[in-house]
N, C-alpha and C positions, 0 to 999 in steps of 0.2 A: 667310327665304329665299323667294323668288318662285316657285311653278308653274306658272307660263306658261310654253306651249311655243308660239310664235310663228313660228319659222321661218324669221325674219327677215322676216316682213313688216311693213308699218307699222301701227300702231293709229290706226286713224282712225275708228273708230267707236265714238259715245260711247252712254250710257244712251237719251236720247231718239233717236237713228238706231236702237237696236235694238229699243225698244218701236216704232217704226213701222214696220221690217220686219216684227215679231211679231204686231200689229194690223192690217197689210195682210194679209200671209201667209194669217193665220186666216182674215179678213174678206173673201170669196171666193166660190170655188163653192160652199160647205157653205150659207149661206143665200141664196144668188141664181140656182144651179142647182140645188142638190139638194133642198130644201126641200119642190119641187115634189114631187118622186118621195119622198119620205120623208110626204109626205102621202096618197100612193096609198097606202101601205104601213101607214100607223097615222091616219089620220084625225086627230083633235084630240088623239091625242095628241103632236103635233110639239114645243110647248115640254117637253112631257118628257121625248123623246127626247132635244132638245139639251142638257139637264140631265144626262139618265143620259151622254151623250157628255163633256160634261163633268168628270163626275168618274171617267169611269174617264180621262180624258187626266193631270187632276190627279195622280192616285194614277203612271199608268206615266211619268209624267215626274219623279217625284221624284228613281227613280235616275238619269237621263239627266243633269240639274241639279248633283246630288254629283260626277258623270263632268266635266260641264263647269266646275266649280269646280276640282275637283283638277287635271286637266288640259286645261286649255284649249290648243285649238291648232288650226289649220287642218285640215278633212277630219275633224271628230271624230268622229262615230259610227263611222267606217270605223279611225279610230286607237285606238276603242277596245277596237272586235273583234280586233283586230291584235295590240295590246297584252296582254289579258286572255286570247281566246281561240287564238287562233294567225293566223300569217298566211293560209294556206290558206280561215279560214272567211271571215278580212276581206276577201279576195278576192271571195266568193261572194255576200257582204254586198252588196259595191259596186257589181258586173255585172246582181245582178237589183232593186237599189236604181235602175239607173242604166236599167233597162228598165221598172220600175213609173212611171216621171215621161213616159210617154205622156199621162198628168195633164193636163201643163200645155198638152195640145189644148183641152181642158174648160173653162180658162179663156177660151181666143181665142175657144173657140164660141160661152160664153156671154157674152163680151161682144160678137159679133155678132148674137148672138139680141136682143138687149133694144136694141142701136142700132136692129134691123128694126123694135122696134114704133113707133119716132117716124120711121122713114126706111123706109119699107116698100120702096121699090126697089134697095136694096141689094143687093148679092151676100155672102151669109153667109159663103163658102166664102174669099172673095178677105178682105174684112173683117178675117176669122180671120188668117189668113195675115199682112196690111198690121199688124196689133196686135205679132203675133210677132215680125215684122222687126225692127219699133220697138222693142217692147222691148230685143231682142238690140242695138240699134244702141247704146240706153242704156247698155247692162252694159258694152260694148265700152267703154264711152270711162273705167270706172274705178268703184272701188267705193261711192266720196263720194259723185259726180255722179247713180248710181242711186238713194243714200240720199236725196237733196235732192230727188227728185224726186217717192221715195216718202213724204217728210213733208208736202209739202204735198197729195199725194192724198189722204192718210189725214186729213187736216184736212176738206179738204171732206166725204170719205168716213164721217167719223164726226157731221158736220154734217146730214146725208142721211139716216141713220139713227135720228139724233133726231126730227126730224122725219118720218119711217115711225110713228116709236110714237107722238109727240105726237098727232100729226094719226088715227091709226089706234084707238088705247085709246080714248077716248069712242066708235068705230063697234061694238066691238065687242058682240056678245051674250054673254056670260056666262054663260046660263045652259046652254047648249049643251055645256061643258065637264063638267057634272055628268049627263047625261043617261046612260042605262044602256049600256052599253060603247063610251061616247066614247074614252074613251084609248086603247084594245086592240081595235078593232073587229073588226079579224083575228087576236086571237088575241097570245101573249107573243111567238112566234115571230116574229111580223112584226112588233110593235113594237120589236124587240132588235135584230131586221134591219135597219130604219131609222136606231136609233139605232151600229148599228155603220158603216153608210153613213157618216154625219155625225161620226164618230170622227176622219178624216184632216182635214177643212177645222177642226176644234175643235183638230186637235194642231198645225198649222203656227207655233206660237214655240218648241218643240222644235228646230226646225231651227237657231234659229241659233246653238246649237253648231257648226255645219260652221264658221262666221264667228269661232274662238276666237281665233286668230293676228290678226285684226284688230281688237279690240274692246280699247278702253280697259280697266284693273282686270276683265279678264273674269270672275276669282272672283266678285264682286261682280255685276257685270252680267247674267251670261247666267241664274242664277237668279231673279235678283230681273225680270227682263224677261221671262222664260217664264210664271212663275205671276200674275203682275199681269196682261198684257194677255191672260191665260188669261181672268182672272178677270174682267175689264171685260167682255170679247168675248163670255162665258157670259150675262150678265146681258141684253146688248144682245141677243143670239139668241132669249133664251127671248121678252122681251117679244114683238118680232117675230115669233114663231112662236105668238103668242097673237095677235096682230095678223091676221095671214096664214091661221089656221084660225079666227078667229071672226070675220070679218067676211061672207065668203058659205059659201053648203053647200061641202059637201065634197066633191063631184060637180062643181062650176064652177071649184076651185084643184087638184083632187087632177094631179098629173102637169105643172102649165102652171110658170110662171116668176112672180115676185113683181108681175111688170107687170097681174096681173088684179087683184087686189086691189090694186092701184096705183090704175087706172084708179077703181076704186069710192068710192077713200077722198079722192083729191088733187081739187082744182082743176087747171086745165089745167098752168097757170106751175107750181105744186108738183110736178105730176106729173114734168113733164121735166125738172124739179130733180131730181126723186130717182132720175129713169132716167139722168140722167147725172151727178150727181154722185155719187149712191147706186151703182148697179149696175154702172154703168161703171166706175166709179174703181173699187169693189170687186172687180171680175174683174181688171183692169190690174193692181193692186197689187198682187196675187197672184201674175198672171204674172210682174211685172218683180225680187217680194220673190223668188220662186222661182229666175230665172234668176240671182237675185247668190248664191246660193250651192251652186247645183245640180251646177257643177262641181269643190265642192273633195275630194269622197272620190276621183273619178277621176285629180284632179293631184297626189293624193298618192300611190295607187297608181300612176299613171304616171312618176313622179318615181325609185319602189321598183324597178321593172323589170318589173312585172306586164303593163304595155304598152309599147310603142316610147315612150321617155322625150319624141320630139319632141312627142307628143300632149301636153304639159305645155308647150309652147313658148308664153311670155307675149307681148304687143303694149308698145307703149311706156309703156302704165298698168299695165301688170304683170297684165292680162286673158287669162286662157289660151284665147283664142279660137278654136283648133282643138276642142275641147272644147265650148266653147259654141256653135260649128255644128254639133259632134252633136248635141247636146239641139234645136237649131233641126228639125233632119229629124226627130228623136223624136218631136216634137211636131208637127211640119207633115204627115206621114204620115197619121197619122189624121183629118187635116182633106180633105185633099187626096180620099183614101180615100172619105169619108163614110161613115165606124165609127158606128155607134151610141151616144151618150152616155153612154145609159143603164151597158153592157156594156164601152164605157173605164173608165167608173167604179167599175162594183164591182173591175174586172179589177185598175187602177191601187190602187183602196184597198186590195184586199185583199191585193197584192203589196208594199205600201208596210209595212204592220200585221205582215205576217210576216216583211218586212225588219228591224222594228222591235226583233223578238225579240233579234236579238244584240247590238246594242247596249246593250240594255238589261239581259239576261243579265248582261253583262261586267261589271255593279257590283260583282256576287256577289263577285266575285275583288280587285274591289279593296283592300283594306288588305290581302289576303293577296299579291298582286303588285307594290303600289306603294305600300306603307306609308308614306312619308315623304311623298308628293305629298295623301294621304289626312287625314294629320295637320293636314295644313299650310291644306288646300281652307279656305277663306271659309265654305263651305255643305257642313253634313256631318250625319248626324245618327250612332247607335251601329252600330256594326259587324251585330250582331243584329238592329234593327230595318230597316235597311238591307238584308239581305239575303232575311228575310222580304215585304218590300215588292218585292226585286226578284221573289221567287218568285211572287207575288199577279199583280204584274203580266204576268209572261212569261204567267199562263192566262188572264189576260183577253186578251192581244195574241192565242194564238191560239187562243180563241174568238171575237174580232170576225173577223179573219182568216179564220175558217171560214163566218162568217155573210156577209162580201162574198162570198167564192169559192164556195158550197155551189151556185148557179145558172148557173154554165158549163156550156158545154157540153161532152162528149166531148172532141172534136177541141182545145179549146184546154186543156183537162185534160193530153192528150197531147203536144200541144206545150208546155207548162211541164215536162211531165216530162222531155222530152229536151234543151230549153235547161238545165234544170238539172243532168241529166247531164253533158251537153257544158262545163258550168262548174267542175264538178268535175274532168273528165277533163282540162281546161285547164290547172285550176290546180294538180295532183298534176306537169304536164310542166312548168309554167312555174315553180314552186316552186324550184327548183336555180338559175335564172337570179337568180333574185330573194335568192335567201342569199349568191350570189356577189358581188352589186353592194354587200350591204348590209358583206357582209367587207370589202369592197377600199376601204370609206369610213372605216374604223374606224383 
């Protein structure tokens, strides 16, 4: 018997489209803007931050992976709070899931940032903006036409990267990594802090569960493409983050963009290879991997009656692009704005990581709510070990959670607490709407 829950959409994406959404996703802000700021914060010890980031993604995406086996289907994470925990929380999941992707400013900026340093008269703000369009224009025209465009990015983009370590590992000093509290310079606090920063650009092949309804054998697929390009994308981090802290002091990269140590290590022709094939394509990839599935927990809730169902309304590729112009303002606000990166970032991650709690919760429950779909999953491991994994995981999601968010301020402290209110108080009114629609389908 088959567990796919599709929805009736088409499967058009196969293994290789989803290892290069999973591989662009990842391969993004986490080393081309954060890198810098995760080096203020722990000095050399950068590749072991993206190491400890690593495996805690490892470990909280196991259950996610099981969830995406057993039930694969469009809007997963959101179906399977829904499913597991109740409607009400899947609700709350999805509004402040779909408020933490202020994010994908991050990527336009930084790939405005790093066009500036070979095109210094640029306008960042507009830049930003012109990337975002395009993407969105991309996504608009169908889900294939995004994948094809993100496989050949991630070709060059993973081409770019080799050559960061090639050309970079012979600069390096070495001995500078042993010296007396290189790794921790400030302390565990800050080193944990960093590595919790670099937790969300390490976890983006998670996501594409939201993509279950379209993915070829997605039993098969969505595990086997989460922990692989997990696993590639670790490896290529740390080097570079050995690259990136041991080629100048740590006073000349701490805080800047991978373009300083760029400049020190390449020849001229390499260098603007790897700022445009490398940094660019990596921030694009990200943004455009992001927009192909950013919308699907809101067009499933919109579809349920949580929102005016037109907000689900597709285009002739079956793109809900009412949807995908919210996340266009989501994201263009903060540029427009001129928000701080720094303070999207932690704001964005640490909103993303405590979003992350209920989805990944919802394992706990599974063989006890969906015992046959559980049976049946391609990727499974024992009920027991399963659920101690999901426990492990829920305190690490919020404990990094608490290390993005522990540095807001007041006022936006207070404002999360009332948008959350106000989400709750929403969905206690809108709840009755939403049990009536789902009766009157049955």
């Amino acid at each position: 018997m088959s567990n796919q829950q599709n929805n009736g959409e088409a499967q058009v994406l196969g293994f290789r489209d989803c290892m290069s959404f999973c591989i662009g996703q990842i391969i993004g802000s986490g080393i081309m803007v954060l890198t810098g700021i995760a080096l203020a914060k722990t000095g050399r010890g950068v590749p072991f931050g993206f190491l400890v980031a690593a495996a805690i993604i490892m470990i909280t995406m196991v259950p996610l992976a099981v969830l995406g086996s057993a039930m694969p289907g469009t809007g997963g994470n959101y179906t399977y709070v829904r499913e597991m925990i109740g409607r009400k929380s899947g609700f709350v999941y999805v509004i402040m899931f779909a408020v933490s992707q202020c994010l994908i400013s991050t990527f336009a900026l930084g790939f405005a940032n790093y066009l500036q340093a070979i095109v210094p008269w640029i306008n960042v703000k507009v830049v930003a903006l012109g990337l975002l369009v395009l993407c969105v224009l991309f996504n608009m025209v169908g889900l294939k036409t995004a994948a094809k465009l993100q496989t050949i990015m991630v070709a060059v983009l993973m081409a770019a990267l080799c050559v960061y370590i090639i050309f970079g590992l012979p600069r390096v000093n070495f001995s500078v990594f042993t010296e007396p509290g290189a790794i921790m310079p400030n302390g565990a606090i800050s080193f944990f802090t960093a590595s919790a920063l670099l937790y969300f650009p390490m976890g983006g092949a998670k996501f594409v569960a939201e993509l279950g309804g379209e993915i070829k054998d997605p039993g098969k697929t969505i595990p086997r493409s989460m922990f692989l390009s997990t696993g590639i994308v670790a490896v290529f981090y740390a080097l570079m983050g050995v690259v990136a802290a041991g080629v100048l002091p740590v006073e000349e990269v701490a805080g800047k963009t991978l373009v300083v140590s760029a400049k020190e290590i390449f020849p001229t022709s390499v260098y603007l290879f790897f700022v445009i094939g490398g940094a660019l394509f990596a921030l694009a990839t990200t943004l455009n991997g992001t927009l192909s599935w950013i919308t699907k927990g809101l067009f499933v809730a919109s579809k349920e009656g949580w929102f005016p169902e037109s907000l689900a309304d597709t285009n002739k590729h079956g793109v809900p692009y009412k949807l995908l112009l919210i996340f266009f303002v989501i994201g263009a606000v903060p540029i427009v704005t001129g928000m701080d990166v720094s303070f999207i970032s932690s704001l964005g991650v640490g909103l993303t990581v405590i979003c992350n709690v209920l989805p990944v919760s919802a394992a706990y429950r599974l063989k006890e709510k969906k015992a046959e779909a559980y049976e049946n999953a391609t990727f499974k491991i024992g009920n027991t070990a399963l659920r101690v994994i999901t426990v492990i995981s829920v305190i690490l999601l919020l404990v990094t959670g608490w290390l993005n968010l522990k540095d807001l301020n007041l006022v936006t402290w207070i404002s999360l607490a009332v948008f959350a209110i106000l989400c709750v108080v929403y969905a206690n009114l809108r709840e009755k709407v939403v049990i009536e629609k789902a009766a009157g389908k049955k």
